[in-house]
C-alpha positions in Angstrom: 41.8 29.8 8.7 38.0 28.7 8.5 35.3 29.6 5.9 31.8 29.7 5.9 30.2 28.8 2.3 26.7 28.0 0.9 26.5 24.8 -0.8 23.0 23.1 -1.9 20.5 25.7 0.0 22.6 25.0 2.9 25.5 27.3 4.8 28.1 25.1 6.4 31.9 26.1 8.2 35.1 24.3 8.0 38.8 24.7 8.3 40.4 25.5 4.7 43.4 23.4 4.1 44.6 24.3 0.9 43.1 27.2 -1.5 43.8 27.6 -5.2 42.2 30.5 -7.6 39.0 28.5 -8.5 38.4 26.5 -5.3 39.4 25.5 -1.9 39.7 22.2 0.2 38.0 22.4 3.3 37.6 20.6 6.1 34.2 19.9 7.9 33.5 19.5 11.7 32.8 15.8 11.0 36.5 15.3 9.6 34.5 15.2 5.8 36.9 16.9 3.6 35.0 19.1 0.8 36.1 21.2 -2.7 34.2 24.3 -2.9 34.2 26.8 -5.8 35.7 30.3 -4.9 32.2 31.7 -5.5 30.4 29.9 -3.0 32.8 31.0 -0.1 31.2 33.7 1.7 33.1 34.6 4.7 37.0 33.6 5.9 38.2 34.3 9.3 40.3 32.6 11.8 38.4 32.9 15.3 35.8 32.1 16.8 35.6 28.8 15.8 32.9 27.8 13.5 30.6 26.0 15.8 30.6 28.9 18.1 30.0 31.4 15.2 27.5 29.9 14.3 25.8 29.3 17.6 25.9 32.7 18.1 24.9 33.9 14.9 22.3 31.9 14.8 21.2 33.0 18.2 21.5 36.7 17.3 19.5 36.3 14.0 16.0 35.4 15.7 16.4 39.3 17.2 16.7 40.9 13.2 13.3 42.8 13.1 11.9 41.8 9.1 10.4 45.0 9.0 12.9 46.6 10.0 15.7 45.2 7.9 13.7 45.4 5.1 13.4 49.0 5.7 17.1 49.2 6.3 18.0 47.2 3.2 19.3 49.4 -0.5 16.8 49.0 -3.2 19.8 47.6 -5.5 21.1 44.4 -5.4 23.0 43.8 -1.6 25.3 41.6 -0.1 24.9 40.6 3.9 27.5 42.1 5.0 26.1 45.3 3.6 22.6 45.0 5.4 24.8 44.3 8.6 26.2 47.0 8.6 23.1 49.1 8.1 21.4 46.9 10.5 23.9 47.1 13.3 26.6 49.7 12.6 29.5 50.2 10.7 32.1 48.1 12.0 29.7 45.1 11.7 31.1 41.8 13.3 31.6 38.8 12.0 28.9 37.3 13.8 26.2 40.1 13.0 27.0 39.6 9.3 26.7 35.7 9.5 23.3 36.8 11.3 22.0 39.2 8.6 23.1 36.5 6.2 21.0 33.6 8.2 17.9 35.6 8.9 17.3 37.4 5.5 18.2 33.9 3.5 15.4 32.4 5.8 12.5 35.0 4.8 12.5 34.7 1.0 9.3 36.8 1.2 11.2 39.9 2.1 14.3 39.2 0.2 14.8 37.6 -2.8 18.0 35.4 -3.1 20.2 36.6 -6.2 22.9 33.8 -5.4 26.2 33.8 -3.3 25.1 35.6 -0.5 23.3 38.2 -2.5 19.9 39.5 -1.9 17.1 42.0 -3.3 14.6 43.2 -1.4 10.6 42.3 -2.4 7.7 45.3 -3.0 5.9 46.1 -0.7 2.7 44.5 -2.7 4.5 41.3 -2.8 5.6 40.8 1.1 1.9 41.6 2.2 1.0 38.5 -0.1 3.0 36.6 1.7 2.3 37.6 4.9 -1.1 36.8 4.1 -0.4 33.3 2.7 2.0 32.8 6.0 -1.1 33.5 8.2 -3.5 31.3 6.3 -1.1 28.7 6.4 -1.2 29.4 10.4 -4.4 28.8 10.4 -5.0 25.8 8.4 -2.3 24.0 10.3 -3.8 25.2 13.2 -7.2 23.4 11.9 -4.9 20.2 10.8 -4.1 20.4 14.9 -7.5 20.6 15.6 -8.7 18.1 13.8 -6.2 15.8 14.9 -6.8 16.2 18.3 -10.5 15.3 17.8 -9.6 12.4 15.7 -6.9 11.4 18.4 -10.1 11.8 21.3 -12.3 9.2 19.5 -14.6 12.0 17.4 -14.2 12.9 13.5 -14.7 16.1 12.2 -17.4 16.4 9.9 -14.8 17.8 6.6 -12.8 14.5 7.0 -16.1 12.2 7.4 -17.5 13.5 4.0 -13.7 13.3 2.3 -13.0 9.2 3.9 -12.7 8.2 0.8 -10.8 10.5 -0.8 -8.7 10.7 2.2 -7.9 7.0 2.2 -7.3 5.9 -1.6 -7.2 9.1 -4.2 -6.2 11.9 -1.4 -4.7 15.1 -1.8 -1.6 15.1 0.5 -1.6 18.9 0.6 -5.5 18.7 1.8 -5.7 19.7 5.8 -8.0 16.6 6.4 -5.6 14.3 4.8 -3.1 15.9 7.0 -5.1 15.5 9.9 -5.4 12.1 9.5 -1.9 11.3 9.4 -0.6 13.9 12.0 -3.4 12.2 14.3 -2.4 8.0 13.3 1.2 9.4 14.3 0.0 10.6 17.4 -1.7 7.7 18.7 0.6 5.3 17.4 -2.2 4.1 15.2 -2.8 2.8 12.0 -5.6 5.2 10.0 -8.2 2.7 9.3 -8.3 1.3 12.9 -8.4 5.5 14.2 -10.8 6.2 11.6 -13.7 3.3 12.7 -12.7 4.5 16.7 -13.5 7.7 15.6 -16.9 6.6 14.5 -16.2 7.5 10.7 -16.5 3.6 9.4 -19.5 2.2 11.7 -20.3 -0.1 9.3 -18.1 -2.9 7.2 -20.3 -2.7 4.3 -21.3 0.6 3.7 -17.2 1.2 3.9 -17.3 -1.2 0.5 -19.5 -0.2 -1.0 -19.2 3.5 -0.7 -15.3 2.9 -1.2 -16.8 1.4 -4.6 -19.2 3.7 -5.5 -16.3 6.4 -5.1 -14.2 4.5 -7.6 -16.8 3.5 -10.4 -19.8 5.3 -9.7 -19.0 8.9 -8.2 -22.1 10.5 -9.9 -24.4 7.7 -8.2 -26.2 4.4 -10.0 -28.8 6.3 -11.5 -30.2 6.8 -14.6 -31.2 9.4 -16.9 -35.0 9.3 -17.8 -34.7 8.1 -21.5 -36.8 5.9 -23.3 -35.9 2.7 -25.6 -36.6 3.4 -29.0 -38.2 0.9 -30.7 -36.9 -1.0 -33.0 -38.0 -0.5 -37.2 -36.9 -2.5 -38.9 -39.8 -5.1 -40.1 -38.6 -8.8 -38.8 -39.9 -12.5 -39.6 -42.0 -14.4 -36.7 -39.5 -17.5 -36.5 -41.4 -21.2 -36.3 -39.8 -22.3 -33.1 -40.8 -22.4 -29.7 -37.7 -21.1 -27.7 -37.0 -21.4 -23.9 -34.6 -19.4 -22.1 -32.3 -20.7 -18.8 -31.4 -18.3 -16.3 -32.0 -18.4 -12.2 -34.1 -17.0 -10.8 -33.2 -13.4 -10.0 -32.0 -12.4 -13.4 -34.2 -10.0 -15.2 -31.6 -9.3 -17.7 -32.5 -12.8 -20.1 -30.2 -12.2 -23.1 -30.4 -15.8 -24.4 -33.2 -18.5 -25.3 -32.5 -22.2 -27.1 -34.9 -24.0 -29.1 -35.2 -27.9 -30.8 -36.4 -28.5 -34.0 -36.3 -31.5 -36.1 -36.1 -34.4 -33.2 -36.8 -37.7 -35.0 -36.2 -37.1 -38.5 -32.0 -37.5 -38.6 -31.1 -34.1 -39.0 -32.0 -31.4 -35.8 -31.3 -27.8 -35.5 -30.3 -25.9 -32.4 -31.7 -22.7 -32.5 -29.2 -20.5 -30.2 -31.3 -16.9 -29.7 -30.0 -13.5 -28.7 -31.8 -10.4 -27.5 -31.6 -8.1 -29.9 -30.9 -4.4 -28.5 -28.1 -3.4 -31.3 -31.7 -3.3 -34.0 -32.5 0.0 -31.8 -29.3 1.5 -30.3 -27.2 3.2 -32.5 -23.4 4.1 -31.5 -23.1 7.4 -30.0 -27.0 7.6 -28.7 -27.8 8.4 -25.3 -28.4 4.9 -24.3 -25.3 4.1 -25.9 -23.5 6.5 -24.1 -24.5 4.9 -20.9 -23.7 1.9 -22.1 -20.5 3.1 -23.0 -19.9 4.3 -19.2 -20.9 1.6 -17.4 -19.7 -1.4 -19.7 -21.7 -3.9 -17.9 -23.7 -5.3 -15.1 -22.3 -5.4 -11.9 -23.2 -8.7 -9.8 -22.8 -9.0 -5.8 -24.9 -10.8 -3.2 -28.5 -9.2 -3.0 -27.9 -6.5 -5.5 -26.8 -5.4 -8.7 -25.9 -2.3 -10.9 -27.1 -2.6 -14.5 -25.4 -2.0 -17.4 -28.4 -0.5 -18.7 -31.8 1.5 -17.0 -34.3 -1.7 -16.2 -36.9 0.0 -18.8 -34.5 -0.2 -21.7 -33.8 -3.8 -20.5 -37.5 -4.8 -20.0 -38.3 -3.6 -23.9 -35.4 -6.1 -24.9 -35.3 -8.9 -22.8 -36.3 -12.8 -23.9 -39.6 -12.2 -21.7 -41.8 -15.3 -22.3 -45.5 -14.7 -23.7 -43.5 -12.2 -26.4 -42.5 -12.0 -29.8 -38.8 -11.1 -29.0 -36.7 -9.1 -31.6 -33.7 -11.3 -31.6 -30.2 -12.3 -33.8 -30.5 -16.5 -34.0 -27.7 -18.7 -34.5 -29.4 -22.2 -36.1 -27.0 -25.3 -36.2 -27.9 -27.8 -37.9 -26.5 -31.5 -36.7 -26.9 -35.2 -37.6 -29.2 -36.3 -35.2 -27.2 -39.6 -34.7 -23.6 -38.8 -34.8 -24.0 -35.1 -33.5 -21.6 -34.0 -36.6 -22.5 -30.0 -37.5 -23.1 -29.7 -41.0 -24.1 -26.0 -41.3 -24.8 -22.6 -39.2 -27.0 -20.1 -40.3 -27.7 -16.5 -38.7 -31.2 -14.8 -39.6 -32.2 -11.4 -37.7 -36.1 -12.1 -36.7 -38.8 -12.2 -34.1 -38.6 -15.4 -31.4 -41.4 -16.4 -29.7 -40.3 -17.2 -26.5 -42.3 -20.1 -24.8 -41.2 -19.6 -21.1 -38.2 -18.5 -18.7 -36.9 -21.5 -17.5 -35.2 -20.8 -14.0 -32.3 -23.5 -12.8 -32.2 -23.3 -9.0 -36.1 -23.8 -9.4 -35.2 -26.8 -11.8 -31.8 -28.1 -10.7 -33.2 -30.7 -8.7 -35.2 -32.2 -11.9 -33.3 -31.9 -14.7 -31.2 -34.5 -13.2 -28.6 -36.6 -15.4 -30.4 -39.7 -14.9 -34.0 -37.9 -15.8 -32.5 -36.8 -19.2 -30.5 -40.3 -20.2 -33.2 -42.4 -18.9 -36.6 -41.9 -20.2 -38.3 -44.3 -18.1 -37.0 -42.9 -14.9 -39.5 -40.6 -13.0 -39.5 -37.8 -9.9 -41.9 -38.5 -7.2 -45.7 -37.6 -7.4 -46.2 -34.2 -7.8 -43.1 -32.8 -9.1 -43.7 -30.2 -11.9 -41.2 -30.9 -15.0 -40.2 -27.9 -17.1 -41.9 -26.8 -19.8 -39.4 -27.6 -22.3 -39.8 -31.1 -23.1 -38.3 -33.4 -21.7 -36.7 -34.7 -25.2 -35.4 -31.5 -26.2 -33.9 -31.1 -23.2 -32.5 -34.8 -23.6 -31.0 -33.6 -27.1 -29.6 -30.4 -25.8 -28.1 -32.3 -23.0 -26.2 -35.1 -25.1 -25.3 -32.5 -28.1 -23.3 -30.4 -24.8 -21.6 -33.7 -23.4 -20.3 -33.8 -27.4 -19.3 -30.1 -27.7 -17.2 -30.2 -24.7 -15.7 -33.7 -25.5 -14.6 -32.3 -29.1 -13.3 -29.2 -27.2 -11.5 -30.9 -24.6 -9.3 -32.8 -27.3 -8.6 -29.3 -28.5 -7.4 -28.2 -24.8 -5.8 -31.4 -24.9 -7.6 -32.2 -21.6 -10.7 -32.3 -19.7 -12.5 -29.4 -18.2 -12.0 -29.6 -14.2 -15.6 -29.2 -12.9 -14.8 -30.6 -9.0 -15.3 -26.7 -7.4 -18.9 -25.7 -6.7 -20.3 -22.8 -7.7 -21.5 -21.1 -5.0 -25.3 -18.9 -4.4 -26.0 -16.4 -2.0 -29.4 -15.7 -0.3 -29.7 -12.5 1.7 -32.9 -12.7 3.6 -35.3 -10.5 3.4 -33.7 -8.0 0.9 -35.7 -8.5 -2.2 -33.5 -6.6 -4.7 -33.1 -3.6 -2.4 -29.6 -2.3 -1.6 -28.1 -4.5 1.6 -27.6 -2.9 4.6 -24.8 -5.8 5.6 -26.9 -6.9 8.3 -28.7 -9.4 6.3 -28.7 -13.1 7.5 -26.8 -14.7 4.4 -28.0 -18.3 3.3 -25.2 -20.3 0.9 -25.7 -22.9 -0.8 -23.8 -24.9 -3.2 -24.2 -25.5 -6.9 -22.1 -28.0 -8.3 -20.5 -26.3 -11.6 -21.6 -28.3 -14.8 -25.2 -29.2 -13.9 -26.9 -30.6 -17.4 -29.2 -27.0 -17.1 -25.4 -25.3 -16.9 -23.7 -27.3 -19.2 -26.8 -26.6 -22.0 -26.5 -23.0 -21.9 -22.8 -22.8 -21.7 -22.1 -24.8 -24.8 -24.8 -23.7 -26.5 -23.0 -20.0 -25.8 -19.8 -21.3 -26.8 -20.8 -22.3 -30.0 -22.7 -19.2 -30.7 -19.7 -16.9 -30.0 -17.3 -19.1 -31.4 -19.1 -19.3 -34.5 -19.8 -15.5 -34.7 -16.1 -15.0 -34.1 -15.2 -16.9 -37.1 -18.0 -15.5 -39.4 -16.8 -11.8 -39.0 -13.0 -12.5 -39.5 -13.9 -14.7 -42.3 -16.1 -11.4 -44.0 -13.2 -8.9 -43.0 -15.2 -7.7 -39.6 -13.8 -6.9 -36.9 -15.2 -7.5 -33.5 -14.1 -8.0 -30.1 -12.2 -10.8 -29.2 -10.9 -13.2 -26.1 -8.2 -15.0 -26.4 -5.4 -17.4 -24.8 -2.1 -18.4 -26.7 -1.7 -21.6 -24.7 -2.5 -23.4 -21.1 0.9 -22.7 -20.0 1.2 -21.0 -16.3 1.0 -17.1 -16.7 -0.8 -17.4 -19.9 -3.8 -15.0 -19.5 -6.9 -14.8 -21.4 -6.7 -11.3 -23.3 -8.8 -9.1 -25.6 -8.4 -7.8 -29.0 -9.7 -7.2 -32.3 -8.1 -9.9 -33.8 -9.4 -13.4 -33.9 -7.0 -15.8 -32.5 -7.4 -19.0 -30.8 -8.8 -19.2 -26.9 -6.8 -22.5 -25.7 -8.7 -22.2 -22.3 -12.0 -22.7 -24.0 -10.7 -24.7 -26.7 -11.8 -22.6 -30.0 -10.0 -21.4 -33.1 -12.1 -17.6 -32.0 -14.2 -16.5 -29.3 -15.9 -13.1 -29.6 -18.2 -12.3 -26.6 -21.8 -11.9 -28.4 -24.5 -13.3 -26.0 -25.2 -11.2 -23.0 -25.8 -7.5 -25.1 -28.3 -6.5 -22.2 -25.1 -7.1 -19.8 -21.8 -6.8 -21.2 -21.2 -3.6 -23.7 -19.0 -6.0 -25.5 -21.5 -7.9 -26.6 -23.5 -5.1 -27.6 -20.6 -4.0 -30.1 -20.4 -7.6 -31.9 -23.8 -7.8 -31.9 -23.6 -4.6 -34.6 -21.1 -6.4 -36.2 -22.8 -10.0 -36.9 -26.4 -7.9 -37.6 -24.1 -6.3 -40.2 -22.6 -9.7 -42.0 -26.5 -11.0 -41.4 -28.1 -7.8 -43.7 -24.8 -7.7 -46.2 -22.9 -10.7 -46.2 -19.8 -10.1 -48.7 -20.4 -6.2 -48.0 -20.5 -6.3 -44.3 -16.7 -4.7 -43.9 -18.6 -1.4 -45.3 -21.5 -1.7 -43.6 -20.6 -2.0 -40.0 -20.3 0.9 -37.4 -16.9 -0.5 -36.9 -14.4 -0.5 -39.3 -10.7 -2.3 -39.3 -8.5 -0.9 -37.3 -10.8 1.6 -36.1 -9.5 3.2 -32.3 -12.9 3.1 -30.9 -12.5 -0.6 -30.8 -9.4 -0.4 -29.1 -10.6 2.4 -27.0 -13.5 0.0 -25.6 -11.2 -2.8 -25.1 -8.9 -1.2 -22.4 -12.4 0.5 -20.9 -13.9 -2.9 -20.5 -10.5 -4.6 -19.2 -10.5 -2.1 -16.4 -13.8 -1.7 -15.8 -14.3 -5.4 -15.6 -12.0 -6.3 -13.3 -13.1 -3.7 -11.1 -16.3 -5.3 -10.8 -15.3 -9.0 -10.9 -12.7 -7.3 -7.9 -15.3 -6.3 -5.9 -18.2 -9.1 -6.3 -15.2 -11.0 -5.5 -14.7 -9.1 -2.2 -18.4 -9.0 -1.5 -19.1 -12.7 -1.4 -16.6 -12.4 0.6 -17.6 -10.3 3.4 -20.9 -12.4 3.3 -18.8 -15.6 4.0 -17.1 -13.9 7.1 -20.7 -12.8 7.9 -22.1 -16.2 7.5 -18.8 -17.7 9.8 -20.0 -15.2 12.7 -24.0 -15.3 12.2 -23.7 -19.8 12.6 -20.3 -19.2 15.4 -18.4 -21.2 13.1 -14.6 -21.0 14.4 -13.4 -23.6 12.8 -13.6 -25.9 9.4 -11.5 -28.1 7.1 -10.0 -26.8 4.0 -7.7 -27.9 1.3 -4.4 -26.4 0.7 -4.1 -25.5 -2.9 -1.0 -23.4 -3.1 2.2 -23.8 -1.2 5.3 -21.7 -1.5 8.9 -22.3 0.7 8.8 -19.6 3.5 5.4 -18.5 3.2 2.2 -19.6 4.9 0.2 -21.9 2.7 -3.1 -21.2 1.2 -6.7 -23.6 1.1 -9.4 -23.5 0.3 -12.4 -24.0 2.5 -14.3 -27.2 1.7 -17.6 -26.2 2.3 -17.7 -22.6 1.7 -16.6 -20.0 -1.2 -13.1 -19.1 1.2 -9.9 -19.0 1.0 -7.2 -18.0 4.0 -3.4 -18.9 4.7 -2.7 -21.6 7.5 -0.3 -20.7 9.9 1.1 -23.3 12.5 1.0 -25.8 9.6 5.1 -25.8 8.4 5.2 -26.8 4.6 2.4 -28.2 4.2 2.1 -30.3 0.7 -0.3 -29.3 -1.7 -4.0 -31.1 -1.5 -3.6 -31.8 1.9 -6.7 -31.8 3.8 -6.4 -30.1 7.1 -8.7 -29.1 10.0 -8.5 -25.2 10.9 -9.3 -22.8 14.0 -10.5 -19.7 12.3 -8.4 -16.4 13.4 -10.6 -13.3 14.3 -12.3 -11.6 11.6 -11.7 -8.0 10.4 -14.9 -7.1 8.5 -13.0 -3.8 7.2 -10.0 -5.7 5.6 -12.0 -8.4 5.1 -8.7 -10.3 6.4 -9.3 -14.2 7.8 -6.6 -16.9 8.3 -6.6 -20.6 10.1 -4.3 -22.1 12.5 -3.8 -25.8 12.1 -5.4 -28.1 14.2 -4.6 -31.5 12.7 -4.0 -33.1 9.8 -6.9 -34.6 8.0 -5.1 -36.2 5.1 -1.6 -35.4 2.9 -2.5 -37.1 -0.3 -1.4 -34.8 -3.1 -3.2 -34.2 -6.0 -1.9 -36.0 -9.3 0.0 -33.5 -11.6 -2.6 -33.5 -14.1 -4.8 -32.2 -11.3 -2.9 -29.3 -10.1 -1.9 -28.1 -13.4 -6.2 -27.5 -13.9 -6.0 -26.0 -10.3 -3.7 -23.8 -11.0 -5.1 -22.7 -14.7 -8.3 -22.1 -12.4 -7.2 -20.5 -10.0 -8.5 -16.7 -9.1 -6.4 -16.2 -6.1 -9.3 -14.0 -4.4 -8.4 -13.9 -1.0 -9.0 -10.8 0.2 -6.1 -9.0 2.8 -5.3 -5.7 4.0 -6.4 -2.9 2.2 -4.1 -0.7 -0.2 -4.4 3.3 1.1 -3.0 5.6 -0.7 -2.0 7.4 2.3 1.3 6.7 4.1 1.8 7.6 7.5 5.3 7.3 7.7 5.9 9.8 4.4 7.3 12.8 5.4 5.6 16.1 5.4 5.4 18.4 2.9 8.1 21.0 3.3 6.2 24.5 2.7 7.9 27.5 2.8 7.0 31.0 2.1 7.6 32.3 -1.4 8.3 35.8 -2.4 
C-alpha cells in the first residue's frame, strides 16, 4: 500500500509499512523511513507506483485550465478530489485527483490553501490583482533580462549607472537593477566590479571613491546652507601678548596660536590660544546643526570637506593682523627648571602677530638653529617672525613635556616613521579629478615646529580635561586604560587616564573650527572660565546628559569614516605616484608576520604598505627588496614578490612593542559589496 502526503509545503509518496490511529510509517523512494500524522495523508492506493503517479499527474496537471477550474470549483470549502471530479467526471482517477491537487496548490491566487488538501476559491476582485501583479512581475524580469544582456555585451543601462552605488554596498536585493547585475556577473562568469568598469559604468578610479564616499557620508552633497556667523557679544579684554600660530600651509582652518612672555626674568608664561567659535554658536542653532551633521573636517590629498561653511570659519579663525576672540590657556613655568607652577584660563581678544607655516619653515627652525644661538642659515634666508628666543623656549619647554610624559608611558615616544605630504599639481583647492601628477614628500614626525604645537596642545587639553572634572563638568573625553596590545583609545564623558599620551585626562578642546568635539568642550571650559564653582549649572551640558553620549558614538563613527577614507586616498595617490615615475619595484620592511600568511611591510620610502609573497616566514624588521604586483586602482589592491633579502636583523622587543601600539594597519584590499553573487534568488510567488 503507498500514500501520498503533504509535509512542509511539499507532497511526497512512499510505501506505508505500519499504520496506527494517529500516524503511519512510511517509506520513501530513497529508502528514508518517515512518521506522518494521519491528517497529513491525502491519498492511499496500491498501483501505480508512486513515481509513475506522480509523473503522470504531474504531466496531466499543466493541461487544468485556471479559469476553468476556478469556474468549476464550489464556493464552500473543497477538497481535490472534489474539484476532480467536477473537473474531469465522476469517477475521477487517481491520477486526475493527484493532478487537481498539484495544479490548484500551485496557483494560490485562485485558491486559497485551507490545510490538508483543502482549498477555497479567491473573488473574482482578488485573482485579477494577481494576475496583474503576475504580469508586472513578467515584465520586470523581463527588464532584469534585458538589462543583463546589455551588461553581459559591455553596455550599462542608464537605471543601474545612476543606482552603482546603491547597487554595490546599501542595495535592495528585490530592485531589478540589483538583479541585473547579479543575473548578468553569473552569466559571464564575472565578478560585478570587474563587469561593471567593462561595462563603462566605473571609467574612473577616483570618481568611484569618492562618489562611493559621498553616497555614504554626504548623500545630500558638500554644500552649505547660506547662513551667516553671528557675531559674537560678549565684550572681551585685548590680551598683552603677541601670539603666533603654526600650521602648513594649506590650512585655512587656524584654531590655535602660542605666545612667550616673561623670557629673562625667571618665571615665563606660555600662552596656549584657542579660536573661539563656542562665544557665538549656541547648541541647537543652525550652524550648530551643521556642525552637528558633519562632526568635522574631512582631510585627503588636494581637498577637503569642512566641518563648517569657509565664511563661518573665516569670522573665527587665528587670522594674523586681527584681534581674535579666543579661550587662552596661560602656564606659567620656572624659567630654569621648566617646573609648572600655575595655569590660568581667561576668555579675551588675542592679537595674533602672524600665521607661521611649517613646510615654509621646516628647513629653518632646525634643532641646531634653536639650541645654538650663534649658529646661522646662509645669506638670505628669512627667519620666522617669532623670535628666535621664543621659539628657543617653546622648543626646550616641549623636549621637557614629553620627557615628563614619557616616564608616565613608561617609555619613549617612537618618532622613526615619517609623516608623509602630498602635492597634487595644479589643483589649487579644487576637487581632483585623479589625474593629477602627485608629488610626496617626507616630513620626519617630531620636527621642533611639530613637537611645539603638539605639546603645547597636549597640555592645553590635558589641563582643560582636569579643570572640568575637578568643577563637576563634564566634557568629552579620550582615553586608554593601558599600552597593552588590543588596548584602544576610547571616548567618554568620564575623565580617565590616556596611557598612550601619558596624561591623568585628555579632553579634545583645540581644533573647535575642525572637530565638533572640540566645539562642545569648548562650551564647557568657557562655562568654568565665567562661573568657576557654579560652572556644573551653567553649562549647556549637564552630567549625565544623553546628548553627550549621543555625540560620542556620532563622532566615533563618523570619524573613522573619514580617517577610513583619507586613509584610502593617500593611498590611491601612492599607487598613482608608483605608475606616473614606472616604479615596479622598491625595498620595504616587514612589520608584521603571522605563521601561514603572507607577511606585511612597509614601504621605506613611501606612505605603503602590501603583503610579500614568495618570501616564506619572513622575520619581522627584515629589510627586503620587492617587484611590485599590478595595480588595481578600483580595489586599490598592491602586493610585492620578493626579490632578495636586504637584511634579517629584527627589531629589539622594546621596538616592536611601539610598532605594534602604532600600528594603523591601512592597507587597503578588495572591496566589501554588499551584493553576493552566489546568494540565491529570491523565491516570489503569487499571493492570493
Amino acid at each position: 500500500m503507498y500514500a501520498l502526503f503533504e509535509e512542509a509545503g511539499k507532497f511526497q509518496t512512499g510505501r506505508i509499512l505500519s499504520e496506527a490511529e494517529s500516524s503511519a510509517q512510511i517509506e520513501l523512494e530513497s529508502g528514508k523511513r518517515v512518521k506522518v500524522k494521519a491528517a497529513n495523508l491525502l491519498l492511499k492506493f496500491e498501483k501505480p507506483s508512486p513515481a509513475e503517479l506522480m509523473r503522470e499527474a504531474q504531466a496531466l496537471s499543466t493541461t487544468i485550465e485556471l479559469d476553468l477550474a476556478w469556474e468549476f470549483a464550489p464556493e464552500d470549502e473543497f477538497g481535490f478530489a472534489d474539484l476532480a471530479r467536477e473537473y474531469f467526471s465522476a469517477q475521477a482517477t487517481l491520477t486526475e485527483q493527484t493532478a487537481a491537487l498539484l495544479r490548484v496548490f500551485e496557483a494560490p491566487h485562485y485558491f486559497r490553501r485551507a490545510g490538508k488538501g483543502r482549498f477555497k476559491k479567491a473573488s473574482a476582485e482578488v485573482i485579477a490583482q494577481a494576475l496583474a501583479g503576475i504580469e508586472k512581475k513578467k515584465q520586470i524580469q523581463a527588464q532584469i533580462e534585458g538589462w543583463a544582456a546589455e551588461l553581459g555585451q559591455g553596455t550599462c543601462p542608464a537605471p543601474i549607472q545612476t543606482q552603482l552605488y546603491k547597487i554595490l554596498f546599501k542595495p535592495d536585493k528585490n530592485a531589478p537593477e540589483y538583479k541585473a547585475v547579479v543575473e548578468a556577473a553569473r552569466a559571464t562568469h564575472t565578478a560585478p566590479l570587474a563587469l561593471l568598469q567593462k561595462a563603462g559604468a566605473i571609467n574612473s578610479a577616483y570618481q568611484f571613491h569618492w562618489q562611493r564616499f559621498l553616497f555614504d557620508n554626504f548623500p545630500k552633497g558638500t554644500g552649505f546652507p547660506n547662513l551667516q556667523a553671528p557675531a559674537i557679544a560678549d565684550e572681551l579684554p585685548l590680551a598683552q601678548v603677541k601670539a603666533y600660530s603654526i600650521d602648513d600651509s594649506h590650512t585655512t582652518e587656524i584654531d590655535d596660536a602660542l605666545s612667550v612672555q616673561g623670557l629673562g626674568t625667571g618665571t615665563v608664561t606660555l600662552g596656549i590660544h584657542i579660536a573661539a567659535p563656542a562665544l557665538a554658536l549656541k547648541p541647537g542653532d543652525a550652524i550648530d546643526q551643521l556642525g552637528r551633521q558633519r562632526l568635522s573636517t574631512v582631510y585627503m590629498p588636494g581637498y577637503k570637506i569642512t566641518m563648517l561653511p569657509d565664511d563661518v570659519v573665516q569670522t573665527y579663525t587665528l587670522q594674523e593682523g586681527r584681534d581674535c576672540p579666543a579661550v587662552s590657556l596661560y602656564a606659567t613655568f620656572d624659567e630654569a627648571t621648566l617646573a609648572l607652577q600655575n595655569t590660568e584660563t581667561r576668555v579675551e581678544r588675542v592679537p595674533i602677530a602672524a600665521n607661521l607655516r611649517h613646510d615654509q619653515l621646516d628647513a629653518i627652525v632646525t634643532e641646531a638653529w634653536l639650541n645654538d644661538a650663534s649658529f646661522t642659515h646662509v645669506a638670505g634666508t628669512t627667519e620666522p617672525a617669532m623670535p628666535r628666543t621664543e621659539l628657543a623656549f617653546l622648543f626646550r619647554l616641549a623636549q621637557h613635556l614629553k620627557a615628563q610624559r614619557e616616564v608616565v608611558r613608561g617609555k619613549p615616544e617612537n618618532f622613526n616613521r615619517p609623516d608623509y605630504n602630498f602635492r597634487l599639481v595644479g589643483n589649487n583647492g579644487a576637487t581632483p579629478t585623479g589625474d593629477e601628477q602627485v608629488q610626496i614628500s617626507i616630513r620626519q614626525r617630531g620636527a621642533p615646529l611639530d613637537l611645539m604645537v603638539a605639546e603645547a596642545m597636549i597640555l592645553a587639553n590635558s589641563t582643560w580635561g582636569n579643570w572640568m572634572a575637578e568643577l563637576g563638568v563634564p566634557g568629552i573625553y579620550r582615553s586608554q586604560a593601558s599600552l597593552l596590545p588590543g588596548v584602544k583609545v576610547r571616548m567618554s564623558t568620564k575623565a580617565l587616564p590616556h596611557a598612550g599620551i601619558g596624561v591623568p585626562s585628555y579632553a579634545w578642546s583645540t581644533s573647535p573650527l575642525r572637530r565638533y568635539t572640540d566645539l562642545v568642550n569648548q562650551w564647557q571650559i568657557i562655562a568654568c572660565a565665567k562661573h568657576g564653582s557654579t560652572a556644573a549649572l551653567a553649562a549647556p551640558f549637564k552630567p549625565k546628559d544623553a546628548e553627550l553620549f549621543s555625540i560620542i558614538s556620532a563622532f566615533d563613527g563618523a570619524y573613522g569614516a573619514y580617517n577610513a577614507y583619507q586613509n584610502g586616498m593617500e593611498r590611491f595617490w601612492t599607487l598613482q605616484y608608483l605608475k606616473q615615475h614606472s616604479i615596479t619595484e622598491l625595498s620595504a620592511t616587514v612589520f608584521k608576520a603571522f605563521p601561514g600568511q603572507p607577511p606585511m611591510a612597509r614601504a621605506d620610502d613611501l606612505p605603503l604598505v602590501l603583503p610579500v609573497f614568495g618570501g616564506g616566514d619572513l622575520p619581522r624588521g627584515a629589510h627586503v627588496q620587492l617587484r611590485l604586483s599590478e595595480i588595481d586602482d578600483i580595489s586599490l589592491d598592491i602586493s610585492g614578490h620578493l626579490l632578495h633579502l636586504l637584511e634579517a636583523d629584527a627589531p629589539s622587543s622594546a621596538e616592536e612593542v611601539e610598532m605594534t601600539d602604532d600600528e594603523d594597519d591601512s592597507a587597503a584590499g578588495p572591496i566589501a559589496l554588499a551584493m553576493d553573487v552566489n546568494e540565491a534568488p529570491t523565491a516570489e510567488g503569487p499571493t492570493a
